[in-house]
Backbone as numpy.savetxt, mean C-alpha at the origin, in Angstrom:
# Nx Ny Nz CAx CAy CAz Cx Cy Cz
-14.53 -1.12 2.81 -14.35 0.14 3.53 -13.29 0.02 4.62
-13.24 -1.25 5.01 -12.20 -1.55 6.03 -10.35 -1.26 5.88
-10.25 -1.33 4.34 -9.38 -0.98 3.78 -9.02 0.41 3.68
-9.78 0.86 3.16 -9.48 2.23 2.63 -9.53 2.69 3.84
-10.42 2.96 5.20 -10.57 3.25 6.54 -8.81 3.21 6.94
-8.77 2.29 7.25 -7.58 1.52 7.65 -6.20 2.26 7.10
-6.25 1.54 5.80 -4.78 2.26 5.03 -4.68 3.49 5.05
-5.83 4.29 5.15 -5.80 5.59 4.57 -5.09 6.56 6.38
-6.01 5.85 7.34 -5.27 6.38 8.61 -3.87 5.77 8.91
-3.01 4.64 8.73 -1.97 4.14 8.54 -1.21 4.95 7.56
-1.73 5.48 6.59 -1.06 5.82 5.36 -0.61 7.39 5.83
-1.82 8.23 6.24 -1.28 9.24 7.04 0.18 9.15 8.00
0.26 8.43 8.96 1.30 8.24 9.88 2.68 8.14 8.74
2.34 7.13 7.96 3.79 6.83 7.38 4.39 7.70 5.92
3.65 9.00 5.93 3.71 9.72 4.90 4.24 10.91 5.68
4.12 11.16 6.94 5.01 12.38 7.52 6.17 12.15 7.63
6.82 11.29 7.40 8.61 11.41 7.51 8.34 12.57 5.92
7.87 12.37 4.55 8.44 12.40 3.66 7.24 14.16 3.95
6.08 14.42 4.03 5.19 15.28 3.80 6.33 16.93 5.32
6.52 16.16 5.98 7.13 17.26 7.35 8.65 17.35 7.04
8.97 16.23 7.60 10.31 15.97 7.06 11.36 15.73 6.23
10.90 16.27 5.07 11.67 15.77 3.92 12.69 16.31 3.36
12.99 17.53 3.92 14.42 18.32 3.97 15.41 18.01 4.66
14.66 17.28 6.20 15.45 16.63 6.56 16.47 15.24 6.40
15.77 14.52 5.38 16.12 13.40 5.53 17.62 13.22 4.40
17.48 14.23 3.87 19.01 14.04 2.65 20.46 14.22 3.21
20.00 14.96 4.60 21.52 14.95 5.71 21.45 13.66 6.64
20.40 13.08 6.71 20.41 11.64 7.87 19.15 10.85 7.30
20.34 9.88 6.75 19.43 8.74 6.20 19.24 8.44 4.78
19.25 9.92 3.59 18.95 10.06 2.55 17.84 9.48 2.07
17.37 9.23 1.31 16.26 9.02 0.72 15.93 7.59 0.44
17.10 6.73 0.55 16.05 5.38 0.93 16.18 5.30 2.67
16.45 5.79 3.17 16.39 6.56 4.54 14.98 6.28 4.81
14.53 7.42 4.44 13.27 7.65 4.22 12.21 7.29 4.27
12.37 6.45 2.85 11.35 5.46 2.70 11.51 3.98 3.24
12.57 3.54 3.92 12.32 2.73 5.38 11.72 3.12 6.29
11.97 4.24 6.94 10.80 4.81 7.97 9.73 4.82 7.34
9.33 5.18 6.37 7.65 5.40 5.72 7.28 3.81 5.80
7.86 2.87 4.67 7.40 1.70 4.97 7.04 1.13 6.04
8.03 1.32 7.31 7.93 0.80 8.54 6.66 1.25 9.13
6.70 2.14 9.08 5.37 3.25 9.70 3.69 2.51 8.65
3.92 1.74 7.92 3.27 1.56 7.01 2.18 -0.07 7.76
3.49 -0.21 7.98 3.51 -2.07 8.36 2.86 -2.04 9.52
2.58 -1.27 10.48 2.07 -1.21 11.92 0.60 -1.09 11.66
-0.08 -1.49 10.28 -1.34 -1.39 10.40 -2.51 -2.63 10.63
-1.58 -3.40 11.40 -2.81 -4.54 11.79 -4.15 -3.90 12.53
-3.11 -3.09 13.47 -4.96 -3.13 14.42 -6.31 -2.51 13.72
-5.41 -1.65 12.49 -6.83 -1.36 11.69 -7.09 -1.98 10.80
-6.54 -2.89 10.71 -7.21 -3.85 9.11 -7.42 -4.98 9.58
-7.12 -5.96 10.45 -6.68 -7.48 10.41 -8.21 -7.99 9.97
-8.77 -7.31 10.14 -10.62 -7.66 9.99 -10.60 -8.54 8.61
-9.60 -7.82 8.07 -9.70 -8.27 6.28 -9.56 -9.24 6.64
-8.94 -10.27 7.56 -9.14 -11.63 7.52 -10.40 -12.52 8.07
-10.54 -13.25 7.46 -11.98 -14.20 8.27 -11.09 -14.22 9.11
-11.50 -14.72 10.48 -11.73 -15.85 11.85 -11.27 -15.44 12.46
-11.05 -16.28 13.72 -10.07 -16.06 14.67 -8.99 -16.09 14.64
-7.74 -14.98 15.49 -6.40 -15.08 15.44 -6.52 -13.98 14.09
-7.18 -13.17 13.95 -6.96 -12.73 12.51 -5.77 -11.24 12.70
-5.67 -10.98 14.12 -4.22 -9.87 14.38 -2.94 -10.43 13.91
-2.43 -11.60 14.68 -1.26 -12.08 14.47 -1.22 -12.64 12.71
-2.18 -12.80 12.65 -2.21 -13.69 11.19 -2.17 -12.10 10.21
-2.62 -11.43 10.67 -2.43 -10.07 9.66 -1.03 -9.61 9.57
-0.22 -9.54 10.90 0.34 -8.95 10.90 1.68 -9.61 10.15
1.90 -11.43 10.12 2.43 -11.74 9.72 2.30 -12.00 8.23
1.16 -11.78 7.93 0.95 -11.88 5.92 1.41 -10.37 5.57
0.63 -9.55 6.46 0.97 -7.95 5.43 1.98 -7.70 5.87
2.55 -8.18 7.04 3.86 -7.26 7.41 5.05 -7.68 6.54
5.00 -9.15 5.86 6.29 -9.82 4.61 5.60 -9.30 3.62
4.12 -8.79 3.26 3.72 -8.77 1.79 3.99 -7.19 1.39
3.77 -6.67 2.72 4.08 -5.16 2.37 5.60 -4.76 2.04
6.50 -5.25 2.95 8.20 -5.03 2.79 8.68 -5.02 1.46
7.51 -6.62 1.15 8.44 -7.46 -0.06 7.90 -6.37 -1.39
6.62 -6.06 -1.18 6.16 -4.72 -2.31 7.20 -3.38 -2.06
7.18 -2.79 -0.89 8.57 -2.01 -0.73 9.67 -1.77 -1.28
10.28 -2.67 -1.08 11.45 -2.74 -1.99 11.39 -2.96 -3.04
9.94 -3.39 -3.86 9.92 -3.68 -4.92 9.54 -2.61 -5.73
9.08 -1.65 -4.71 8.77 -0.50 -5.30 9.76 0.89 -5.20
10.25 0.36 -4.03 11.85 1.61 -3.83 13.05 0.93 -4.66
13.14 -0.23 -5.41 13.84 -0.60 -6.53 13.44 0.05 -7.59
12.45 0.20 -8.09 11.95 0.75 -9.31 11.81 1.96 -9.01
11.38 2.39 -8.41 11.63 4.14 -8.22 13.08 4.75 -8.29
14.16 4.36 -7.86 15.46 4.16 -7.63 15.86 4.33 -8.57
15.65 3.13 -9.55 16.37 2.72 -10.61 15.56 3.57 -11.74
14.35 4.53 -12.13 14.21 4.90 -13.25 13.79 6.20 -12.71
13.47 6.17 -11.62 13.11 8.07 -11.37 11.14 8.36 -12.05
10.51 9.39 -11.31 9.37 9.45 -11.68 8.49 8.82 -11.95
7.34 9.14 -13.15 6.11 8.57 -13.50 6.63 6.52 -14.03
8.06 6.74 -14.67 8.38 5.16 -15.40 8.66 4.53 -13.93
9.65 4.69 -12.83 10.23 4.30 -12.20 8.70 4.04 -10.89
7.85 4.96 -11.00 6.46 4.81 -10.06 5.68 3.23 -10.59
5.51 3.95 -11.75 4.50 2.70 -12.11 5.28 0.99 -12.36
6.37 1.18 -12.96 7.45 0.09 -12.96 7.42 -0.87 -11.48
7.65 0.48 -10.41 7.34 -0.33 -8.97 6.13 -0.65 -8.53
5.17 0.26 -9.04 3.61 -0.40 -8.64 3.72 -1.86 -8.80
3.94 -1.96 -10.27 3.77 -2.89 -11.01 4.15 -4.38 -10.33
5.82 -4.55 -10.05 6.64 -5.03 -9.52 6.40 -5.67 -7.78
5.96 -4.45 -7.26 5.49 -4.37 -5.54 4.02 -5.17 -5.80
3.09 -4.65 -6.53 1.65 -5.19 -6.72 1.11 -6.67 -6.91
2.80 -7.14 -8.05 2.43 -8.63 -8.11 3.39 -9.15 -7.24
4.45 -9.12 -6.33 5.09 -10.11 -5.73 3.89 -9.75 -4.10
3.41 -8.92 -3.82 2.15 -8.67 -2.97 1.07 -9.86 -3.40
0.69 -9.51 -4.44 0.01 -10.12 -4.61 -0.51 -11.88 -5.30
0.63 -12.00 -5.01 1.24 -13.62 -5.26 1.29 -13.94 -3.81
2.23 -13.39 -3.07 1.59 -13.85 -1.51 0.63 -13.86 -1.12
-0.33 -12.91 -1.01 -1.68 -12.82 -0.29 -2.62 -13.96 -0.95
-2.41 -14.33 -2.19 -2.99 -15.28 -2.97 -2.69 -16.89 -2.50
-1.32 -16.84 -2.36 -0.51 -18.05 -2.13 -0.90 -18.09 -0.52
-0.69 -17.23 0.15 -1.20 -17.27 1.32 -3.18 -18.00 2.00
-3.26 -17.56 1.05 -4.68 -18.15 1.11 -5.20 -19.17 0.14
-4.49 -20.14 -0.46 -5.04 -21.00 -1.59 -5.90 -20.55 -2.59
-5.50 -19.25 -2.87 -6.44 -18.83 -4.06 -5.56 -18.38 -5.34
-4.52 -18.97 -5.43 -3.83 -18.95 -6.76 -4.60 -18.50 -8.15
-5.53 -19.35 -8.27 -6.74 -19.39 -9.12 -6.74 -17.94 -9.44
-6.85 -16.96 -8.74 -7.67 -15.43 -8.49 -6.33 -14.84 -8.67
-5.24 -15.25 -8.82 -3.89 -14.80 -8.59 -3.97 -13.44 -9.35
-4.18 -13.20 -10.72 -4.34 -12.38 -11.98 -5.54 -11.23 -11.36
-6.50 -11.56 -10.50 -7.54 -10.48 -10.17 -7.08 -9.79 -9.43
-6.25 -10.59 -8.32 -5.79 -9.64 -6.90 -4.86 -8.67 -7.02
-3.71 -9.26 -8.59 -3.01 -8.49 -8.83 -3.68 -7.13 -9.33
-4.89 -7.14 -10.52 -5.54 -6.03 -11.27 -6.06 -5.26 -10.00
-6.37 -5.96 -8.85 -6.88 -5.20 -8.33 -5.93 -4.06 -7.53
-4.95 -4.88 -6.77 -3.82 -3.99 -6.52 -3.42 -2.65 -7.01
-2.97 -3.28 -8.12 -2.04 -2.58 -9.48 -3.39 -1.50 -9.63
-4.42 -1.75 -9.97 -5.15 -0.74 -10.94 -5.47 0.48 -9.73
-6.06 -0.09 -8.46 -6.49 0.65 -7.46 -5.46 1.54 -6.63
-4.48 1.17 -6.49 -2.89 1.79 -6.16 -2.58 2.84 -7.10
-2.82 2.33 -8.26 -1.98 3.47 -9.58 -3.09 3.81 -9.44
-4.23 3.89 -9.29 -5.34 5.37 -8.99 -5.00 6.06 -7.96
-5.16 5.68 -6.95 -4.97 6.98 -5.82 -3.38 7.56 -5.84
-2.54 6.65 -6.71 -1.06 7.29 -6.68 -1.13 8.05 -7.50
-2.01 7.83 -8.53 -1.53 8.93 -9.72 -2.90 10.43 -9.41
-4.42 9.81 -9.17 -4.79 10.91 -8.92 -4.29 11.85 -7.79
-3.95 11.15 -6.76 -2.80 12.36 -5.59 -2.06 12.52 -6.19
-1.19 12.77 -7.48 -0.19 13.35 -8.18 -0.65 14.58 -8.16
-2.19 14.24 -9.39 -3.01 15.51 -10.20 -2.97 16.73 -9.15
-3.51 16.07 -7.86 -3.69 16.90 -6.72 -3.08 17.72 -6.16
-1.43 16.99 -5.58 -0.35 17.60 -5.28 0.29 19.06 -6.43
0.27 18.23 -7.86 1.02 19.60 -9.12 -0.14 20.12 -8.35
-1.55 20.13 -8.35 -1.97 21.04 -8.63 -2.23 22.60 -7.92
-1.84 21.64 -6.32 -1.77 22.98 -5.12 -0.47 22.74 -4.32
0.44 22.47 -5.00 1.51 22.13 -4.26 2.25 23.87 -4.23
1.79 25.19 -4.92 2.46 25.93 -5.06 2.16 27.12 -3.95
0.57 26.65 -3.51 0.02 27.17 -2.76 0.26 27.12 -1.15
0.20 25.38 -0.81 0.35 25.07 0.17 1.35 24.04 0.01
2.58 23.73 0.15 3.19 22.32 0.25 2.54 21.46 0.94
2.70 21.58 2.13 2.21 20.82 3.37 0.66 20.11 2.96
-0.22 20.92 2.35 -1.53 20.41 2.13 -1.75 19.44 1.11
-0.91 20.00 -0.02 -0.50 19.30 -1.35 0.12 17.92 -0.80
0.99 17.32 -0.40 2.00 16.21 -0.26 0.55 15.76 1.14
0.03 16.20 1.66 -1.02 15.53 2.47 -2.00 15.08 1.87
-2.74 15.90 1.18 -3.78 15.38 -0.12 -3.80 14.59 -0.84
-2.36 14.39 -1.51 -1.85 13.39 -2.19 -1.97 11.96 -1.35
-1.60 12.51 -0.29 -1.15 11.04 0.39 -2.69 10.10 0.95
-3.58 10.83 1.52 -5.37 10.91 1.36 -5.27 9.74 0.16
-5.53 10.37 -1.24 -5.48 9.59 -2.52 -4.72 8.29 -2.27
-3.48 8.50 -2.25 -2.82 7.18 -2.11 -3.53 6.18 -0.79
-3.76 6.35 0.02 -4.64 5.61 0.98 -5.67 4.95 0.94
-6.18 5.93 -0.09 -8.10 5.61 -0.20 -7.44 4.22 -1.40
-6.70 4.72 -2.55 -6.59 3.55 -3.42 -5.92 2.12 -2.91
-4.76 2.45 -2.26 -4.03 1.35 -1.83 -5.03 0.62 -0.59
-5.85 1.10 0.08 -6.47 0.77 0.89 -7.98 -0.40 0.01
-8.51 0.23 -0.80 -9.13 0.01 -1.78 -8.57 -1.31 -2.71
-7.34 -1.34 -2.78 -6.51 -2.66 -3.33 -6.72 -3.84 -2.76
-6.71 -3.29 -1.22 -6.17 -4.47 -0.40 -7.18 -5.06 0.04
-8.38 -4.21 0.40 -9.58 -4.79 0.52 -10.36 -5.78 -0.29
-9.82 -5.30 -1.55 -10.28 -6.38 -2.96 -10.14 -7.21 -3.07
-8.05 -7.33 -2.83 -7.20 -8.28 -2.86 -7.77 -9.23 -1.54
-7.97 -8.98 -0.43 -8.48 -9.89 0.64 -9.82 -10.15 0.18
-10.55 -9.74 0.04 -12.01 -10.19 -0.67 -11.86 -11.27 -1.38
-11.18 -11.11 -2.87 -10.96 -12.03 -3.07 -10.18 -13.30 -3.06
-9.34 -13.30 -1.98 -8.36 -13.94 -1.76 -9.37 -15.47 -0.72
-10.03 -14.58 -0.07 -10.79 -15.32 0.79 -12.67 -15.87 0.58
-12.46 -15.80 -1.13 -13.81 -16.13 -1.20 -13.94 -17.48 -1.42
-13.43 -18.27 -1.53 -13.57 -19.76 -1.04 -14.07 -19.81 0.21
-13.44 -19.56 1.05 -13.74 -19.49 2.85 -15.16 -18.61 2.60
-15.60 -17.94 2.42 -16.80 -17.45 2.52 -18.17 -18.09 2.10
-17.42 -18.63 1.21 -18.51 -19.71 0.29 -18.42 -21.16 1.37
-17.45 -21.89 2.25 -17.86 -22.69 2.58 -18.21 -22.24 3.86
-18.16 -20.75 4.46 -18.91 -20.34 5.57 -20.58 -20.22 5.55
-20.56 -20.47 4.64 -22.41 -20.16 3.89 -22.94 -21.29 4.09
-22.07 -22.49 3.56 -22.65 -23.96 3.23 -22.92 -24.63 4.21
């Protein structure tokens, strides 16, 4: 819950450049413009997540795992969006952003082993709330913009938030298991 809590209020903040501002941004900045400010706005979410880590020091230690794991998904995902446009160029970058994410957070914590879960979990839980906030957005985007591209972004939060929580779950279940013993 810490995740989805977390990302989903983080995810708000860094979705108004593109949900308020997005007419603006094709005269200053253009559109990977854009989505640098969104990312950036993205990355400032230690104080609501770092929990995902066991122990002590778990702020600075958050901020320095998600703040390289998130960028490095970023670009991995504003490459593939870039380069194919829409639903191919979305999921292409899920895809892309989900496992070099999730090879760090893994590698980051000696759980290589789990490498393949953290990714499914990523990947599968991300492309849910990205694609069901799609359904959402077509579906009242004609009504309300503003509510539509907000709704959407809700979805994307709850899932990507939902990823990451998994992905730290299991990243850190060794440490949990010898916190028991």
């Amino acid at each position: 819950m810490r995740g989805v809590v977390g990302f989903t209020i983080v995810s708000g903040a860094g979705f108004v450049p593109w949900a308020v501002f997005g007419r603006w941004f094709p005269h200053h900045g253009g559109e990977v413009g854009m989505y640098a400010v969104r990312a950036r706005l993205h990355g400032v979410s230690a104080p609501l997540m770092h929990r995902l880590i066991i122990g002590p020091g778990s702020l600075g230690r958050f901020y320095k795992l998600f703040g390289g794991s998130f960028a490095a998904y970023s670009v991995a995902w504003i490459a593939g969006w870039m380069a194919l446009r829409g639903y191919p160029g979305s999921i292409v970058g899920l895809l892309a952003g989900t496992a070099i994410m999730g090879r760090m957070l893994a590698s980051a914590f000696g759980a290589c082993g789990d490498l393949l879960k953290v990714i499914a979990a990523l990947f599968i839980l991300n492309s849910a709330g990205y694609v069901i906030g799609g359904v959402i957005e077509g579906a009242l985007i004609h009504q309300n913009a503003l509510a539509a591209k907000l709704l959407w972004d809700v979805s994307y939060g709850v899932g990507v938030g939902a990823g990451l929580g998994l992905a730290f779950h299991l990243c850190q279940s060794r440490t949990r298991a010898l916190l028991k013993s």
